[in-house]
N, C-alpha and C positions, 0 to 999 in steps of 0.2 A: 440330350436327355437332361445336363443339368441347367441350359437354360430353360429349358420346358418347366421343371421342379421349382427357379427363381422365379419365373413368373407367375407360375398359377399360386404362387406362396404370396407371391407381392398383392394379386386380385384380392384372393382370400382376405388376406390381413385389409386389405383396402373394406372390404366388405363387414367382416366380424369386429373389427375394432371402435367404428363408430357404434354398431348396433350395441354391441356389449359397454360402452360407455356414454351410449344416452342416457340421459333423464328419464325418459318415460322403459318402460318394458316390452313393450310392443312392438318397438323394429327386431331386437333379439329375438323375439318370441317368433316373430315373421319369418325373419331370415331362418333359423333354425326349423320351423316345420316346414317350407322348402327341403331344406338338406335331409333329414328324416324323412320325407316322401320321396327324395330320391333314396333313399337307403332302403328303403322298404321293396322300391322295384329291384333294387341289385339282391333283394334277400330272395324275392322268388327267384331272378334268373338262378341264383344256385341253388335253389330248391324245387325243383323243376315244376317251377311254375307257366314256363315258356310265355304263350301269347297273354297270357293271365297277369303276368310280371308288374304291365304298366295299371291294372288294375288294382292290382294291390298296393301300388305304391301311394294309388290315387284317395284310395278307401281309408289309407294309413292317414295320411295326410286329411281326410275330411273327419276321422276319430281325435285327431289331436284341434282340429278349429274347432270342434263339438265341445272338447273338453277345456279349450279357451273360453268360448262363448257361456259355458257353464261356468266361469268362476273360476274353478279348479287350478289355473295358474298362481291365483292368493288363493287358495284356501284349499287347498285336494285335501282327502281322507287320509287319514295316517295307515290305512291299512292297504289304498294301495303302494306304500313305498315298502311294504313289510311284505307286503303279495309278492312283491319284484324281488324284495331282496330274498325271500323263500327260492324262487325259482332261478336266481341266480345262482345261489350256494348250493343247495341239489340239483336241480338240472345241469349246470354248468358240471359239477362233480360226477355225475352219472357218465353227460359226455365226453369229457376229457376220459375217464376209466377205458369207455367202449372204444375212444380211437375213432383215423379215419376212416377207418373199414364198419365201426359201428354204426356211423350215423345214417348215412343209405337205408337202413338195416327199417327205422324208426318209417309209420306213414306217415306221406309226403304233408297230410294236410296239417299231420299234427305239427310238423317242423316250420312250416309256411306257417299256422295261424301262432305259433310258439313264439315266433322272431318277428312277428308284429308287435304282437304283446310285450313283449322287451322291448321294442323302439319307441312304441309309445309310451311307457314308461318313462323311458333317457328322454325323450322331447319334453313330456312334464314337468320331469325334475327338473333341467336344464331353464323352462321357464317360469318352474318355482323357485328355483337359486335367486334368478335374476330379480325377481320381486322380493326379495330378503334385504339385497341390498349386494352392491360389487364388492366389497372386501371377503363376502361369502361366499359368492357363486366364484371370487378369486382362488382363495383357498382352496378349494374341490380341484377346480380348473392345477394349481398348481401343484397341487399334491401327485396329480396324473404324472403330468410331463416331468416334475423332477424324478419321479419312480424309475418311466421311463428313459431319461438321459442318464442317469444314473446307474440303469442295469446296464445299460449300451456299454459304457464307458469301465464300468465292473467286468464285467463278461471280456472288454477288450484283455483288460489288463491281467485278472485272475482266474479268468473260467477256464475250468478244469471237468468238471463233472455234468453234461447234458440235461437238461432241465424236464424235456420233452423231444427227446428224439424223434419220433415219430410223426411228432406234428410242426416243432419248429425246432430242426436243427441249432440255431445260432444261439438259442437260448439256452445259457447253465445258470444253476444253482447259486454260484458266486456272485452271475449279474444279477440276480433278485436278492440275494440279501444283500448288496451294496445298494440296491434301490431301494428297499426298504428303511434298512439304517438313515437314506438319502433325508427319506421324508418324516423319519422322528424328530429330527436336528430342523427340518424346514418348519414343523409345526410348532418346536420351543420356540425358536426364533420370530414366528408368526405371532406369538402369545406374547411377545415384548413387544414388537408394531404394536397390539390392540391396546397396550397397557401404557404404551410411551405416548400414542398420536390418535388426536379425532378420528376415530374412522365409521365413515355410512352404519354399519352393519358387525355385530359380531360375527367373527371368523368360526366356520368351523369348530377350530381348534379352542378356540375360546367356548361355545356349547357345548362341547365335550368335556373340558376342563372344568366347567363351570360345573354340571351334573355326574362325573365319575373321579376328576381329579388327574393328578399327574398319569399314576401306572395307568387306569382306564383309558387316558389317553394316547398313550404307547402301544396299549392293543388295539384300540379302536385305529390309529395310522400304520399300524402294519396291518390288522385284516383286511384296513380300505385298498392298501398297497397290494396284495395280495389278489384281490378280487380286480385291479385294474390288471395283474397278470392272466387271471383266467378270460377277462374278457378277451385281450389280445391271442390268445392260444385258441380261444373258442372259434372265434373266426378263422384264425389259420387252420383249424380243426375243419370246419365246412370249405374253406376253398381246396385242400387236400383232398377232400372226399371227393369233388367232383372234377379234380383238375387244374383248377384254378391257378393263375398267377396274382391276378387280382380281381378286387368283386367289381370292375368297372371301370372302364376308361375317362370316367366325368371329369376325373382332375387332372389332364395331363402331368406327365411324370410322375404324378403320385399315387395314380390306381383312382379305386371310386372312394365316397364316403366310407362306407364301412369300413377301407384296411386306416383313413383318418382319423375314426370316433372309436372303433374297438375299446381300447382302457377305458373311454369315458362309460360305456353301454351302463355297466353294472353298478358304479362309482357313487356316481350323481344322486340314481335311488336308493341307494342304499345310505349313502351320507344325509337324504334326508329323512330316509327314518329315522337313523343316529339322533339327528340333530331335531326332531321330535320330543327326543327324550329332555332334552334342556330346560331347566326351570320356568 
């Protein structure tokens, strides 16, 4: 299993690291609506989409080249990253209340055409970052994973109190506010990079500083933090309901897409509404 895990880590990185550090936006942009078009069939298989699955993932995937070919990678509407970030912060919040027992409960179609609509979303954003510039779509990208290593490693050492029982055991209260703390301290830090060194693109943390200021951006990096937990919880949330260990076997040893990009789902759109608001 853990060679299985090193290699398809090794593929991966073989594949995302050029695309995400070309010049042009378009291999990212590529490789990424692949992986969202698989994400989209793993959303129906646990939405009982059945034979339907690879159709939806196919349809997903031809709304995100539509929204390429429109522009919308430079230029999307600021309303729809604020549509996402709506239905991330309440919907997300609804689901998490109801549990795994609730979400069955909801129709099928509306769960299936719901978790399109978030995908496509996170594929937008993801190849609107890229067009901003890599020290941005960095920033997003690392705010995730220190949150995440960060709760890992919290949780190792001080969790005490269960965060969501019911949907993911392993996660307490103390690993999220050691992940959150993680990435207050990643984004000061990130703010002297942009202040010390040429770089492509302002950071994130630099659009937020720049139009709310220090506190503002202390809450704007923990709700981001925050809403990278709900995304991880939401998925374990639907692979719960139906059984699941993972939403798909594409990445050997590491499950499908979806248990990979979870944090990012909500993150990505929601940081560029934030970062909308920028002078």
């Amino acid at each position: 299993m853990l060679g299985q895990r090193v290699v398809t880590a090794i593929v991966l990185l073989a594949l995302l690291l050029p695309a995400l550090f070309a010049a042009s936006p378009w291999p990212f942009a590529g490789l990424t609506l692949v992986l969202i078009g698989a994400a989209g069939w793993e959303w129906g298989r646990l939405n009982q989409a059945g034979a339907a699955s690879i159709a939806m993932g196919l349809a997903l995937a031809l709304a995100c080249a539509a929204a390429w070919w429109a522009g919308w990678t430079r230029a999307a509407p600021p309303a729809a990253w604020w549509l996402a970030c709506g239905l991330w912060v309440l919907g997300g919040t609804f689901a998490l209340r109801a549990g795994p027992a609730g979400w069955p409960r909801l129709p099928a179609a509306l769960r299936q055409a719901g978790g399109l609509l978030l995908l496509w979303a996170a594929w937008l954003a993801l190849a609107s970052a890229k067009t901003i510039g890599l020290n941005f779509i960095l920033s997003v990208f690392c705010l995730v994973w220190v949150a995440d290593i960060a709760a890992y490693f919290g949780g190792r050492a001080f969790g005490r109190r269960k965060l969501a029982l019911a949907i993911s055991p392993g996660k307490s209260w103390e690993g999220a506010w050691t992940g959150m703390a993680a990435t207050v301290l990643l984004a000061f830090a990130w703010l002297r990079v942009d202040h010390a060194f040429a770089v492509d693109s302002a950071s994130l943390y630099a659009r937020i500083d720049a139009r709310l200021g220090p506190f503002g951006l202390v809450l704007v990096v923990l709700f981001l933090a925050s809403m990278s937990i709900v995304g991880d919880l939401f998925e374990s949330l639907v692979k719960r309901a139906v059984g699941a260990k993972d939403s798909s076997q594409l990445l050997p040893g590491h499950g499908g897409v979806l248990d990979r990009v979870d944090a990012l789902l909500p993150v990505f759109p929601i940081a560029l509404a934030l970062a909308s608001l920028s002078p």
